[in-house]
C-alpha positions in Angstrom: -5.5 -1.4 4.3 -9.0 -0.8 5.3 -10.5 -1.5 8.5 -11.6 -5.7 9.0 -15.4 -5.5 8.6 -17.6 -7.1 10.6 -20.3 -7.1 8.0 -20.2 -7.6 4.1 -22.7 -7.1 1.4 -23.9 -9.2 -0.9 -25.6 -7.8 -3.8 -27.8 -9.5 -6.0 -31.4 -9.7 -7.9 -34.5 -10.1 -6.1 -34.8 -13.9 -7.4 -31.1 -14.7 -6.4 -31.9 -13.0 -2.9 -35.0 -15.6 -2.8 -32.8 -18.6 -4.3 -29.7 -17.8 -1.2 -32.2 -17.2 1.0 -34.3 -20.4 0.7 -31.3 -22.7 0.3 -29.0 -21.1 2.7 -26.4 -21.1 0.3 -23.7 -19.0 -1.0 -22.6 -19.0 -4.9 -18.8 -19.4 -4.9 -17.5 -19.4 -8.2 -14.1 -19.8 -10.3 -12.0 -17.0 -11.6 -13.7 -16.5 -15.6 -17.0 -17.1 -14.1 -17.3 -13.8 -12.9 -17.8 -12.2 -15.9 -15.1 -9.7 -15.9 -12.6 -9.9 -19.2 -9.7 -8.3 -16.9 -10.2 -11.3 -14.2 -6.9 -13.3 -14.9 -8.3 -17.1 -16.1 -7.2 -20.5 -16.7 -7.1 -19.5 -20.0 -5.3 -16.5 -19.6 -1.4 -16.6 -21.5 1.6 -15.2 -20.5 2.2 -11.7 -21.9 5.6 -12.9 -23.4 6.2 -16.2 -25.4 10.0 -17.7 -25.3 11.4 -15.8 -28.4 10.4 -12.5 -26.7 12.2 -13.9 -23.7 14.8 -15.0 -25.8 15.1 -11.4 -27.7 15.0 -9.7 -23.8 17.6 -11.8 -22.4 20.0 -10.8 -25.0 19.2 -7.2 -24.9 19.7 -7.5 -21.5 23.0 -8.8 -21.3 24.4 -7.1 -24.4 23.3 -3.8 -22.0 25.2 -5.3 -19.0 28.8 -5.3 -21.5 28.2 -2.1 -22.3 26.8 -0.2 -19.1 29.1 2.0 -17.5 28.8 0.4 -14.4 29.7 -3.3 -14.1 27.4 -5.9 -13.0 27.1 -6.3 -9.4 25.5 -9.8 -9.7 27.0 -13.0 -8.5 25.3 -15.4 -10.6 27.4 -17.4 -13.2 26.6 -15.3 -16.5 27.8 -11.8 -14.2 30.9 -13.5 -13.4 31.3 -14.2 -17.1 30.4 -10.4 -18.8 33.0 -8.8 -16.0 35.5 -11.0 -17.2 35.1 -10.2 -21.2 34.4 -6.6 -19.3 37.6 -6.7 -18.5 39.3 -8.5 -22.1 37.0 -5.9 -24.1 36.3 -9.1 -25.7 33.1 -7.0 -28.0 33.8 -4.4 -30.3 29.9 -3.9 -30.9 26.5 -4.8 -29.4 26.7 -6.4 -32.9 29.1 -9.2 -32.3 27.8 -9.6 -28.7 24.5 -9.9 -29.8 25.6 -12.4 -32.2 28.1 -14.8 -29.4 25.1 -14.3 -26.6 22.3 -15.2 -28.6 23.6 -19.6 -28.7 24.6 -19.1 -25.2 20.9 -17.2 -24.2 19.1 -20.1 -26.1 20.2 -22.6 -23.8 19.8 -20.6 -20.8 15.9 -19.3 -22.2 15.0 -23.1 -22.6 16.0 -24.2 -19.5 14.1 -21.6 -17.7 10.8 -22.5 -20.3 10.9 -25.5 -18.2 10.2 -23.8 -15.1 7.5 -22.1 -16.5 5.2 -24.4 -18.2 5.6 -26.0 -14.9 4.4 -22.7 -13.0 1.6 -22.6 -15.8 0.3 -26.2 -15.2 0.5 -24.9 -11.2 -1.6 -21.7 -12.5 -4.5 -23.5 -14.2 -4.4 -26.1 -11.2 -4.7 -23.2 -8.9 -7.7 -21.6 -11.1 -9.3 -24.3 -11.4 -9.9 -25.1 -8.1 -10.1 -21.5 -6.8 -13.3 -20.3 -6.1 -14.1 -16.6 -5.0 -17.5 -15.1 -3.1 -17.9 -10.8 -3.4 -19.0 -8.8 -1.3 -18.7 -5.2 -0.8 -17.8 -3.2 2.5 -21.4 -1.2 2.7 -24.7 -2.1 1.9 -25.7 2.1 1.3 -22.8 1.6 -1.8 -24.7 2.9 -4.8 -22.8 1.2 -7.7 -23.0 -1.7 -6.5 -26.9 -1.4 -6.0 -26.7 -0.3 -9.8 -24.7 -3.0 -11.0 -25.3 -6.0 -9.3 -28.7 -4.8 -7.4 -31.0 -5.3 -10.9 -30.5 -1.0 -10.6 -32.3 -1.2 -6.9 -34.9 -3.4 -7.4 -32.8 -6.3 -6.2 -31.6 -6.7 -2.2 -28.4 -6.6 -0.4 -27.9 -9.1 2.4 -25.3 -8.0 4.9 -23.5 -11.1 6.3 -21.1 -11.8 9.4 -18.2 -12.2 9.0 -14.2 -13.3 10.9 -13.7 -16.1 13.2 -16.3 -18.3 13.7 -18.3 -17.6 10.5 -19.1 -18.8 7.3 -16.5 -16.0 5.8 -13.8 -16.3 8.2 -11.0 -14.2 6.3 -12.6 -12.0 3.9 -9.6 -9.8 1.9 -9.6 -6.5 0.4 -9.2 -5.8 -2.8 -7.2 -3.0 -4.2 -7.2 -0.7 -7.2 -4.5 -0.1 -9.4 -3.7 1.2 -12.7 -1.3 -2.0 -13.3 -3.1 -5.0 -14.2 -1.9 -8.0 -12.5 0.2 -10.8 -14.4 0.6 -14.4 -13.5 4.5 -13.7 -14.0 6.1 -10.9 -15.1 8.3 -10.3 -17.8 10.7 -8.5 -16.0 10.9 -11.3 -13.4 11.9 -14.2 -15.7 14.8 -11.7 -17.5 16.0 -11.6 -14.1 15.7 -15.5 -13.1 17.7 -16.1 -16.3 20.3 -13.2 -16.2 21.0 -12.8 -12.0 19.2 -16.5 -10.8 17.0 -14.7 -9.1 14.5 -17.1 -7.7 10.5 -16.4 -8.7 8.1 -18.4 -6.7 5.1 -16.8 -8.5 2.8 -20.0 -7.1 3.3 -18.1 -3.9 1.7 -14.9 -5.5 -1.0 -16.7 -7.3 -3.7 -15.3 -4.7 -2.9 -11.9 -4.8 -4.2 -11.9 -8.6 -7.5 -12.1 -7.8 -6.7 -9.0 -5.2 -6.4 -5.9 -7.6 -8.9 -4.4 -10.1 -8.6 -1.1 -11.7 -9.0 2.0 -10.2 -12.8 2.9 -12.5 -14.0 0.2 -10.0 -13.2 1.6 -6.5 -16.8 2.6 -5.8 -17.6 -1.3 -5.5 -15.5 -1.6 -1.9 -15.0 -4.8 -3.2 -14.2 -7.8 -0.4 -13.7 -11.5 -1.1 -13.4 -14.6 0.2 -12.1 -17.4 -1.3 -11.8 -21.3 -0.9 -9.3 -24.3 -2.7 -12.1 -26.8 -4.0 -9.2 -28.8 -4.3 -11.6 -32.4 -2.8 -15.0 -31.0 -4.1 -16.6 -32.8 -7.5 -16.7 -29.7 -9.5 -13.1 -29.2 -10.2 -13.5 -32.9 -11.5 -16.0 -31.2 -13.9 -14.6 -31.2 -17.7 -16.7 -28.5 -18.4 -15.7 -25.4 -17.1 -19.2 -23.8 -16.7 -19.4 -26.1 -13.6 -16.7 -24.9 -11.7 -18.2 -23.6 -8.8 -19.6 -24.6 -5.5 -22.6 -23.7 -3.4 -21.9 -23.5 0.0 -24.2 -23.5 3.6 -24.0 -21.0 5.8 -25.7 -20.4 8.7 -28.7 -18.7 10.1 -26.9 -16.5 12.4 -24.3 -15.2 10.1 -27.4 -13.4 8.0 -27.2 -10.4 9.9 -29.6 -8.2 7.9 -31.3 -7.7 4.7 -31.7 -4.2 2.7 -34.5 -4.4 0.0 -34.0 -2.0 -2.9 -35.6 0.9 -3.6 -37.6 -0.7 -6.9 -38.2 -3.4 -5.6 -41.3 -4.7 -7.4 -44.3 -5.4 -4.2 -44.4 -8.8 -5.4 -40.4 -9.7 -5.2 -40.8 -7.8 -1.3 -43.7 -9.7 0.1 -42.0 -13.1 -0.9 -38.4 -11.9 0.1 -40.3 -10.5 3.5 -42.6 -14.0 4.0 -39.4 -16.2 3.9 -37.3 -14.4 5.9 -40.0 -13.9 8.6 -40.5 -17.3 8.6 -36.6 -18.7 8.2 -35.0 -16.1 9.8 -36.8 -14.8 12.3 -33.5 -13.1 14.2 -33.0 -11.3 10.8 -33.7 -7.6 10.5 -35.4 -6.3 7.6 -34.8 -2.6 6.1 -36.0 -1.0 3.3 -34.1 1.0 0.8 -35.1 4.8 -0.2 -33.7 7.7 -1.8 -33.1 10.8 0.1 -34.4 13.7 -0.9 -32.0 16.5 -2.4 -29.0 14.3 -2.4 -27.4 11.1 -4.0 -27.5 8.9 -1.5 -29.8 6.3 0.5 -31.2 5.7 3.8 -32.4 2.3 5.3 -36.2 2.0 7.4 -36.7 -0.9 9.5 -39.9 -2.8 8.5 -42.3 -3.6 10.9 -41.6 -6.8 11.9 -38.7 -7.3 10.6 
């Protein structure tokens, strides 16, 4: 876990820096509004339907017969297999397949219950979940390159913890296993042992992994439940998103890229001399003979 900041970085354009900057205001957006096709959705489906849950369960169970071992579960259908276990009641996987696949139907529709009500949970959740990002250092290279307009764009550094506009700010971490609203495996396991899955409980930490190519970014959020606001009212789900105040004092700095074209910097440099006079102002350059950056304080600023 890394160490709780007590800055983050925003990166963004020059004209978004100017648009934040003049209306003190944060953009805090819904999950598929941040433009990444990995970000689970409210669109995003299950990576299993009820006949593949169906075909699972079976296979499952057929293996549990005819494991070595015998199952150690307590739920009802455990009880049941040690008991034909013990009867040899199945020649084959064949004619087990063929008595557990009526008995598995019942069992697989009674859990689809379950889930469509853990899916209308999930685009419930999504739709009123809205997520800020940040990353951990305002020297971070990609993220000057991808969300910096490649350096001629700005990084604000903002507060953040108790008592600021971005009170619990959350790591993300990278991982080679894409996250899933359920799992597969979980459900097999709800049906065959009653094992309970409160994925609702989970739903959070979706929005908490990306894959490993994007470690560079240091990527923080935040996040919010718009759960009262008017935009998760909003039919169109292009309007799903909120911009939210934050104070003077939580703008701790402001880090103007390297390209920044002389026009974008004197307006960026007027308004926050004049609205944030507490504000310190740096200005991004290369350093020579390396592949990093260093930050001078502008006059003034």
């Amino acid at each position: 876990m890394p160490d709780f900041p007590d800055t983050l970085a925003k990166f963004c354009s020059a004209r978004t820096a100017e648009q934040i900057l003049g209306s003190r205001r944060l953009r805090w957006s819904a999950p598929h509004l941040l433009s990444d096709p990995f970000e689970l959705t409210h669109h995003s489906p299950l990576t299993f339907d009820p006949l593949t849950l169906l075909d699972g369960v079976i296979r499952a169970a057929t293996g549990m017969i005819f494991s070595r071992e015998m199952p150690k579960s307590n739920s009802a259908l455990a009880t049941v297999i040690r008991r034909w276990r013990e009867e040899e009641r199945f020649a084959s996987p064949e004619e087990a397949e063929d008595v557990l696949k009526e008995l598995m139907s019942r069992m697989v529709d009674q859990r689809q219950v379950s889930i469509e009500e853990m899916m209308a949970d999930w685009r419930k959740f999504t739709r009123e979940l809205r997520i800020c990002c940040f990353s951990a250092k305002a020297d971070n290279l990609t993220s000057w390159q991808l969300f910096a307009d490649h350096h001629r764009g700005a990084a604000l550094r903002f507060r953040c913890g108790e008592y600021t506009s971005l009170p619990d700010p959350k790591p993300v971490e990278y991982s080679p296993n894409r996250p899933e609203i359920t799992t597969f495996r979980d459900q097999i396991n709800a049906i065959l042992h009653q094992e309970k899955v409160n994925a609702q409980s989970r739903f959070l930490d979706k929005f908490l992994v990306k894959p490993p190519m994007s470690a560079d970014q240091q990527e923080w959020r935040c996040f919010f439940q718009a759960t009262d606001q008017a935009s998760s009212r909003e039919v169109d789900d292009s309007l799903w998103y909120d911009d939210r105040p934050f104070e003077k004092n939580d703008l701790d700095s402001v880090y103007l890229g390297a390209f920044m074209p002389a026009e974008d910097k004197q307006r960026l440099v007027t308004l926050l001399r004049g609205e944030y006079p507490e504000t310190k102002v740096l200005q991004a350059s290369p350093i020579p003979g390396k592949y990093e950056i260093e930050f001078h304080r502008l006059k003034g600023g």
